[in-house]
C-alpha positions, -999 to 999 in steps of 0.1 A, spaced: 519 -112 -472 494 -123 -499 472 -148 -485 478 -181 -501 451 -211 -497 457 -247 -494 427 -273 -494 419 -293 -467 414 -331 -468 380 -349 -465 358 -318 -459 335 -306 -478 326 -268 -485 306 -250 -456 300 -212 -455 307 -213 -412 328 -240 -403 345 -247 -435 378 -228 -435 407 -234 -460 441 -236 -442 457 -204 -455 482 -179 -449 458 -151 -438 457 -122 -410 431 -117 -380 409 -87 -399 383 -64 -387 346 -77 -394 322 -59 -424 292 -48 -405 265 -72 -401 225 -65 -387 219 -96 -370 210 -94 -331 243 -97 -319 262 -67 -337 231 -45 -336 233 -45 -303 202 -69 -293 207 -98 -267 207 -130 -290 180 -153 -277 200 -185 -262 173 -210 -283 185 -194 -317 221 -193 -309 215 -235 -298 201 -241 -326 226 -222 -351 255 -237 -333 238 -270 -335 231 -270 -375 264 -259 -379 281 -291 -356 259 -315 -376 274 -305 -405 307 -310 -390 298 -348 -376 313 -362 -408 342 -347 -417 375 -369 -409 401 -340 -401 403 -328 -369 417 -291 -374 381 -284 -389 367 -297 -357 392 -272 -336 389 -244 -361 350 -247 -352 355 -249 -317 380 -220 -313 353 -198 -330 328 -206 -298 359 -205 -275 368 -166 -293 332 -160 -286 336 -174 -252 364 -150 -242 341 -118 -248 307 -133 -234 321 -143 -202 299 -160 -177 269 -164 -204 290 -188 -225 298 -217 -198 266 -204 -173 242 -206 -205 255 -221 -237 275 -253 -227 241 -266 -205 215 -255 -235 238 -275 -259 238 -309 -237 204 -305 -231 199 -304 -268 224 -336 -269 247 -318 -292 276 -337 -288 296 -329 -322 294 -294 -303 309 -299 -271 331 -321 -285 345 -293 -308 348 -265 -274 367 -293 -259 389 -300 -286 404 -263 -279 390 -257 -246 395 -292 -230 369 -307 -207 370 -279 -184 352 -255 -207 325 -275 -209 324 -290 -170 330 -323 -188 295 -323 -204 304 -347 -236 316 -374 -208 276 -381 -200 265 -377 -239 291 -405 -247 283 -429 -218 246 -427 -231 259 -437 -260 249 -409 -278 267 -416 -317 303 -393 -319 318 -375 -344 344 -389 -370 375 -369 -360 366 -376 -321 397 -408 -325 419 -381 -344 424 -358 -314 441 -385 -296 471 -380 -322 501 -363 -305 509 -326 -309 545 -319 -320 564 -286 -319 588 -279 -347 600 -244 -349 595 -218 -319 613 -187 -328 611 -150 -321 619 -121 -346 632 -86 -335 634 -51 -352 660 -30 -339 641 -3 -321 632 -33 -299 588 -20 -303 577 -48 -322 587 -85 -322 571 -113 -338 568 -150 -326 568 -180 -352 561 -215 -344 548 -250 -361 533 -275 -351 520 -308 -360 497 -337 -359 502 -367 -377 521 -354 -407 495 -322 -413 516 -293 -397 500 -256 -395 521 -226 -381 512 -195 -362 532 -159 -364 523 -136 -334 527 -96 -339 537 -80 -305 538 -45 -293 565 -39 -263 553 -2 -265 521 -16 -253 525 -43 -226 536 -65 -247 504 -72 -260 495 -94 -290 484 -74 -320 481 -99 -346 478 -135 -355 484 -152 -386 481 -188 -393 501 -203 -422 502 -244 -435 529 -257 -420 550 -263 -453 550 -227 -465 574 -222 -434 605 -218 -454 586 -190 -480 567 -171 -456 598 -169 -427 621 -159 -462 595 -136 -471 591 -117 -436 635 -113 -432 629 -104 -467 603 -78 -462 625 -66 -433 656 -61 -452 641 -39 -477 624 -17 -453 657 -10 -436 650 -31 -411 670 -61 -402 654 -83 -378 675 -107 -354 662 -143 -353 663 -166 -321 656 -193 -314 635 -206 -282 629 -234 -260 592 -248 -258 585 -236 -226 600 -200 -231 585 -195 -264 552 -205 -243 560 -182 -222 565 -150 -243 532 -162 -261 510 -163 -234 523 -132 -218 514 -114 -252 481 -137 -254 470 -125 -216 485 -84 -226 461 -88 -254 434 -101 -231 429 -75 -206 433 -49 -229 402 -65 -247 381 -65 -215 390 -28 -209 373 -21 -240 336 -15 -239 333 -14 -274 337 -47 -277 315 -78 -278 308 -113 -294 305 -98 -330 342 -90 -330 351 -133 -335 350 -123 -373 348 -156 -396 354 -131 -430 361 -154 -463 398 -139 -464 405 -143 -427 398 -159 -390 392 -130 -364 419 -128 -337 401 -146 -313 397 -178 -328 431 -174 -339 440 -166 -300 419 -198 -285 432 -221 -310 470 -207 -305 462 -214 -264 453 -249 -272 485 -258 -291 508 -238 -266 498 -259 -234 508 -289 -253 542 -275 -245 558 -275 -212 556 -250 -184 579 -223 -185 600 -221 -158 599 -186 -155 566 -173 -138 547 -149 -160 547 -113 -156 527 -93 -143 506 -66 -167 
């Protein structure tokens, strides 16, 4: 699929936490020589003080997906530091008062990734961002739909959602030959849903392979997600080749693990499954 941009509303250009809304696929990262990626332990001060820049620059902007998109990007990051993130990070940056910051984790991450650490900064009246009253808008699902190939390897999960009238959707690529572990994750606007769903029976047709659409229930698509989501997961933490330079942010696509922390945020809006998960 060709990725296919769409502008976002009331934010202005940013090389880190401006991200067009697009049609694009989690991609490996080019190599990079700061600390992180050549294998040096970044000092905590630095990493404040980058992630700090970056927030202020976000204090302004009106719509809130920017403020989650930036947030999943320290949640990713989260997921494959481990302790450092919430033992570390979340105290230098309320120390440091940066409340656009936490504000942003817990937008994804909700107050429990930060132990509630925005609550304090607000009560001391500390000024808060403009897409803090946003949040508070409702998050609907629309579609929640799984996609089959006949050899029953692959499948591939659809779903939309959306906030006040600005809808974004996600397609999940997973591999039953591998514990049903997520492979891929690609986020698409919301009104593209008719051309890009088209576009993948299409593509499935011409390759010989028909794929069966069905439908799901909230809580079972939920379900399936997180089971591929948590596959994905563990499998990640077996690896020892990989580390906090693998949350790419590349100009023609968001890493998996943003994708994967933003993706968690939206599915807990939806209800438990009644099922319990299994186990991997």
């Amino acid at each position: 699929m060709s990725p296919v941009s769409r502008g976002r509303k009331n934010a202005k250009p940013r090389r880190s936490n401006r991200r067009d809304l697009r049609l694009v696929e989690a991609v490996p990262e080019e190599p990079c020589d700061c600390p992180a990626c050549a294998g040096e332990a970044p000092d905590l001060e630095a990493v404040v003080a980058s992630v700090t820049a970056e927030a202020a620059q976000l204090f302004a902007v009106e719509d809130p997906f920017e403020a989650e998109l930036f947030g999943a990007t320290l949640m990713g990051t989260a997921g494959l530091a481990g302790d450092a993130f919430t033992d570390e990070l979340v105290p230098a940056l309320a120390a440091a008062k940066s409340l656009t910051a936490l504000l942003a984790i817990e937008a994804v991450g909700g107050a429990a990734a930060t132990g509630g650490a925005a609550k304090p900064l607000l009560a001391a009246g500390v000024p808060a961002p403009a897409w803090l009253g946003a949040l508070s808008e409702p998050v609907r699902l629309e579609v929640s739909r799984r996609y089959d190939d006949p050899s029953a390897e692959t499948s591939m999960l659809q779903c939309t959602f959306d906030r006040a009238g600005d809808s974004h959707g996600f397609f999940i690529q997973v591999d039953h030959t591998d514990g049903d572990a997520a492979t891929d994750i690609i986020l698409f606007p919301g009104e593209m849903l008719t051309e890009v769903s088209d576009m993948l029976v299409a593509n499935g047709r011409d390759a010989g392979v028909p794929l069966t659409v069905t439908e799901l229930d909230p809580a079972e698509f939920r379900r399936q997600a997180e089971r591929a989501l948590d596959a994905r997961a563990v499998h990640d933490d077996e690896d020892d080749e990989l580390g906090i330079d693998d949350v790419s942010d590349e100009e023609d696509g968001l890493g998996y693990h943003t994708l994967a922390a933003l993706l968690r945020a939206r599915l807990r809006t939806l209800p438990e499954p009644t099922r319990p998960p299994a186990p991997h």
